[in-house]
C-alpha positions, 0 to 999 in steps of 0.5 A: 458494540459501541466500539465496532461502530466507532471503528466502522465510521471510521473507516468509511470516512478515512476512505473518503478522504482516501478517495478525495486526498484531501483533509479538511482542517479549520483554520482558527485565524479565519475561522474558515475550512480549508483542504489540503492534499495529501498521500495516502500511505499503504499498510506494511504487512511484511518489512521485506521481500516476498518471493515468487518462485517460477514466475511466468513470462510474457503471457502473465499480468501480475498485479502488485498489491501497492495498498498493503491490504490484499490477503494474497500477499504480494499480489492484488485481490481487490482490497484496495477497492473504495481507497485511492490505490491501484494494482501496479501492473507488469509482466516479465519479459526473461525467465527467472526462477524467482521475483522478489517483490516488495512486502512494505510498499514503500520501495523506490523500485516499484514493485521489487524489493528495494532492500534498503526501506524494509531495513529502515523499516525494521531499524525503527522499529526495533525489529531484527 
């Protein structure tokens, strides 16, 4: 019980700080709080592309997840409500029979799979 508490205020105060993007910190010298600010950093729920097959074009908005929270993986389901981040937006404008968009959310290609962090990714983290 106590366990689940911990973990609640927690979470509640790290989307604060989320929202803010700031963190608090003393400064022993002065004796005085100081903010700095910082980048929130999404979760990685898959270290790869995640494939969309027969996208549509034109008429569709697709909403990129970019927190890492959405169940509906690569795609926004309003997870990221209470934090800072926000649903990269897009729509296609030629045909393709697949997307593949980012699963680590940390491409430089923003949304599509980069291939090269995923690798960084799974190389550090001993992953095949």
């Amino acid at each position: 019980m106590i366990r689940m508490l911990m973990k609640r205020c927690f979470t509640v105060q790290l989307k604060d700080l989320e929202e803010t993007a700031k963190v608090i910190r003393l400064n022993k010298q002065n004796k005085k709080a100081e903010t700095e600010q910082f980048t929130p950093i999404p979760t990685s729920p898959v270290l790869g592309p995640i494939k969309i097959e027969d996208p549509k074009v034109s008429n569709k908005t697709y909403r990129w997840c970019s927190c890492g929270l959405s169940q509906k993986q690569p795609l926004c389901d309003g997870s990221h409500q209470g934090t800072s981040f926000k649903p990269y937006r897009f729509t296609l404008e030629q045909e393709t029979d697949s997307l593949e968009l980012c699963g680590c959310k940390l491409t430089k290609s923003v949304p599509f799979c980069d291939g090269q962090t995923c690798m960084n990714l799974r190389k550090q983290s001993g992953q095949p």
